[in-house]
N, C-alpha and C positions, 0 to 999 in steps of 0.2 A: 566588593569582589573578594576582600580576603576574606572574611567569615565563610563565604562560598568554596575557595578552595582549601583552608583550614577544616570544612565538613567533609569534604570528598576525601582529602587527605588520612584522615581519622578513618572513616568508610573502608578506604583503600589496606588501612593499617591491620584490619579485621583479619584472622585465619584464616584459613579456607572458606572467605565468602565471593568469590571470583567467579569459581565456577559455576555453582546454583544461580548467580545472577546473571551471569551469560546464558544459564538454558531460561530463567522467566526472562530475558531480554526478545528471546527468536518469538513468546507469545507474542510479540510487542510489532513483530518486525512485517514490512508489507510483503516478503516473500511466504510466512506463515499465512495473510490474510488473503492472498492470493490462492493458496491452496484449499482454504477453509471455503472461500467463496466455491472453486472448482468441486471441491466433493459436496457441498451442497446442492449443487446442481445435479450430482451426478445421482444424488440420492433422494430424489424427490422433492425437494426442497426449492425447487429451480425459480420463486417465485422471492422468497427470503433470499436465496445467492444475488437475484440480482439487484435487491434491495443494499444489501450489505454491500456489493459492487459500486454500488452508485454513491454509498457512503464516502468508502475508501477514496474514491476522484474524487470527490468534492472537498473530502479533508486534505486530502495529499495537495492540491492545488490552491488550497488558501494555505499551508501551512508553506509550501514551496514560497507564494508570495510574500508570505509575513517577514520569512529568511531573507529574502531579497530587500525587503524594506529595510529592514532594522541591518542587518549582515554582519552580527553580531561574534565573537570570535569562541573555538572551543577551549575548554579547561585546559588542553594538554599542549595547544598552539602560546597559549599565557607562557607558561611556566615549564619547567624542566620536574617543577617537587609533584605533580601529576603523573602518575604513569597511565600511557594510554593503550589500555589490553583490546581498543579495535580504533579503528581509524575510520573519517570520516572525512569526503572534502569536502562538505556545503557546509553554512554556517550554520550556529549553534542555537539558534533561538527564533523561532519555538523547538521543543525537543517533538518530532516529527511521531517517531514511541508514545511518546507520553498521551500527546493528542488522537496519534487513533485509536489507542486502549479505550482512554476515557468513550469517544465517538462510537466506534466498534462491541466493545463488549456491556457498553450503557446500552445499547438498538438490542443488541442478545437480550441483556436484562427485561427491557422496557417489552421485548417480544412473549419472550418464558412467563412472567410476569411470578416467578415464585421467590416468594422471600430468601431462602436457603440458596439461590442459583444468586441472585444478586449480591449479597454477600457475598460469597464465593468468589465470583465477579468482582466486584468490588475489589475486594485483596489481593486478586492479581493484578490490576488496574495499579495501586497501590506500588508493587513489586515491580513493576514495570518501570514505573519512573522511579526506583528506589536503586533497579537497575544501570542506568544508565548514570546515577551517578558513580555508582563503584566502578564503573569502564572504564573514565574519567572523561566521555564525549560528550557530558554536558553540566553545565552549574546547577544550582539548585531553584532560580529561578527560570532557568528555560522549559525544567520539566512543572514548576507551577505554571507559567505559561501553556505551557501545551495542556496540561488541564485546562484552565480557562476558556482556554479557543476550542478543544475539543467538545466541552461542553457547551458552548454557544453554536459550533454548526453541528450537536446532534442535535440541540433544542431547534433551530432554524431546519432542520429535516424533516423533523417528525409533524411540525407544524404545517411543511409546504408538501411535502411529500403523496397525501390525499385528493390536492387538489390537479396535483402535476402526474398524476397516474390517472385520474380520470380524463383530463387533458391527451395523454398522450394515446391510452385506449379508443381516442375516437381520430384518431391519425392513422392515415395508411401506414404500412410498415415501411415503404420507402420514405414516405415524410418523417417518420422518426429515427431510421438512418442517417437524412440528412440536416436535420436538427441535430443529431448526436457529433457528426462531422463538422458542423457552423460552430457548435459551442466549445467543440474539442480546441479546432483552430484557432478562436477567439480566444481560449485559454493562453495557448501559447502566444498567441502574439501579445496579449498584456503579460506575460512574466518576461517576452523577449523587452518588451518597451520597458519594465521595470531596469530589467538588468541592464539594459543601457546607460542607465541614469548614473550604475555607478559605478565604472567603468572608466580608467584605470583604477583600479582595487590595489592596494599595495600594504601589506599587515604593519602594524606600529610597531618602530624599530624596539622599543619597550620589551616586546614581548622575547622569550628565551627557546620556544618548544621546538619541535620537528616544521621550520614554515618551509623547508626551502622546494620550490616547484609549486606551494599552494597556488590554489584556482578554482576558490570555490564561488564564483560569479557564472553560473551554468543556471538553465534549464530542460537538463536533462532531465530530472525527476519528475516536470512539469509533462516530457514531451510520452514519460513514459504512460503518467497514469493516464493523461488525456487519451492514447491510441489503443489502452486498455480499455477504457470508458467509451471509444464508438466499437470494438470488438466486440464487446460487451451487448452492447445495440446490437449489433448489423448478427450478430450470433444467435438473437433472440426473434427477431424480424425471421429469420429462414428459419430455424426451429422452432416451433413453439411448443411442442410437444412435453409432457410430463408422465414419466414410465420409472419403473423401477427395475432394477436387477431382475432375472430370473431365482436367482439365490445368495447366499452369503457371499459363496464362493466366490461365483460369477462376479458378485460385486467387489470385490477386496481383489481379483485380476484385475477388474475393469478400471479399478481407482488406482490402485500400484502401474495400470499401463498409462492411465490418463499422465498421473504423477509426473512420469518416467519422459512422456511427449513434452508436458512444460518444461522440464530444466533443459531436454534438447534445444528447444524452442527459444530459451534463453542463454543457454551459454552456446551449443552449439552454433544459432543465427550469429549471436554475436560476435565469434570469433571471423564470421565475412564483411564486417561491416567495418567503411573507411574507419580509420581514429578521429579522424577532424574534417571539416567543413560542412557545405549543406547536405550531401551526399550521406553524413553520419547522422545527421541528425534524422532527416526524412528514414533511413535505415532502423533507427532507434523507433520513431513513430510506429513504423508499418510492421515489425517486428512486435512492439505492444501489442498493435492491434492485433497481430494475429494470435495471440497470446490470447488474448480476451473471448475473441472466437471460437478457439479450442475448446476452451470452458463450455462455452453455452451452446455451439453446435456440433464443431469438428470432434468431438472427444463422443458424442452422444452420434453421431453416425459412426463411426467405428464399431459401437458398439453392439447399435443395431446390424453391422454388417457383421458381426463375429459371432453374434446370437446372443448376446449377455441379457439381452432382453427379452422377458416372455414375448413369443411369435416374429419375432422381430427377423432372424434366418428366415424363414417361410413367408414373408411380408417381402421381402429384399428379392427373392427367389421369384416372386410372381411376375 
């Protein structure tokens, strides 16, 4: 571990490299992938958003449990000689960044299929977890980690992924709603049974950094992307529809309104929801979902009701 924070330390020592790696961090970040999913949808793409969707749950949910396993401490919780330019409570390994770049922008790559876009890709991939060391939120083995694992569940994707769209294509769309609901649930209940296990959690008196009030033994992150992950469903089930803009314009209102609905969706819901117990979490759930919804139906009826789509006014009107 000290080679580890002797590297970030050096990192840290750098000029003005703080900032530029805090804007390639946000590439990195699931609030970015969440929006990239949304305008995909919104721009004909609705078949890749919710491919790329389905990534994101599936990465976020084994990287949430690896955390849980291992519960590994961040660089800045160590040590005082870290300065930590963003804070984070869950634990530090796998670096959550690191692994959905590699996941996320290898499924873009492997899609585009053009050498020049892969590369490209590639070195933000690179910058991403190059990232997250200069912040000082994670060692240098969390983000080869999260490589690792990212890359074993894009490979485990791309593999299963043909046979589980053909599968799911021949399912009513109620049955694929409640498949999305069974597997969401079973998600959290193994990351809740995980986190029981290690439970009371108490940091080693060793460490020097910011611990006091730490509590990163949650599955919150689990409870998010699961509720995103049946919105995501149950948003696809009622619309299935694929339309474009009537124009640039219409589209660039339609995206900036869509935009505009998720961060409501998300800080506004949030600021009604209990702080603690089961009240918050169910809150947290139902609020993903409906986050995930937006995306793929509620944001594309609006649209059609405001006319952003060719005939769509006059379709609404009849």
């Amino acid at each position: 571990m000290s080679w580890e924070i002797d590297l970030i330390r050096l990192l840290q020592s750098v000029p003005g490299l703080v900032l530029p790696m805090a804007g390639f961090s946000f590439f990195g970040s699931p609030a970015f992938y969440l929006a990239f999913v949304a305008v995909l949808a919104w721009w004909r793409e609705r078949r890749f958003a919710y491919e790329i969707g389905a990534l994101i749950v599936i990465a976020a949910i084994v990287n949430d449990l690896v955390k849980l396993l291992v519960h590994a401490p961040r660089p800045y919780w160590v040590t005082t000689e870290i300065i930590p330019y963003e804070t984070q409570a869950s634990f530090g390994f796998p670096s959550a960044h690191a692994e959905l770049a590699v996941a996320i922008w290898g499924l873009v790559a492997l899609r585009i299929g053009r050498p020049a876009v892969t590369l490209a890709l590639g070195v933000l991939v690179l910058l991403v977890g190059l990232s997250r060391l200069v912040l000082g939120v994670h060692f240098p083995l969390d983000v080869a980690g999260g490589y690792l694992i990212g890359l074993g569940v894009l490979a485990a994707f791309v593999l299963a992924e043909p046979g589980v769209a053909r599968t799911a294509r021949r399912m009513a769309p109620g049955m694929r709603v409640l498949a999305a609901l069974v597997l969401s649930l079973g998600a959290i209940g193994l990351s809740t049974l995980v986190a029981g296990t290690i439970e009371p959690w108490v940091p080693e008196t060793a460490w020097t950094g910011p611990i006091a009030g730490l509590a990163p033994v949650s599955i919150e992150y689990t409870l998010i992307v699961a509720g995103i992950g049946l919105g995501l469903v149950l948003g696809a089930a009622i619309d299935g529809g694929c339309r474009s803009f009537r124009s640039t314009r219409a589209g660039l209102a339609g995206t900036i309104l869509g935009l505009g609905v998720l961060v409501l969706l998300w800080f506004g819901a949030g600021l009604l929801l209990p702080p603690t117990g089961l009240e918050a979490g169910l809150g947290i759930y139902l609020r993903a979902a409906a986050i995930g919804y937006w995306c793929m139906a509620g944001a594309p009826a609006v649209f059609c009701r405001l006319g952003l789509f060719p005939g769509s006014r006059n379709q609404a009107e009849m």
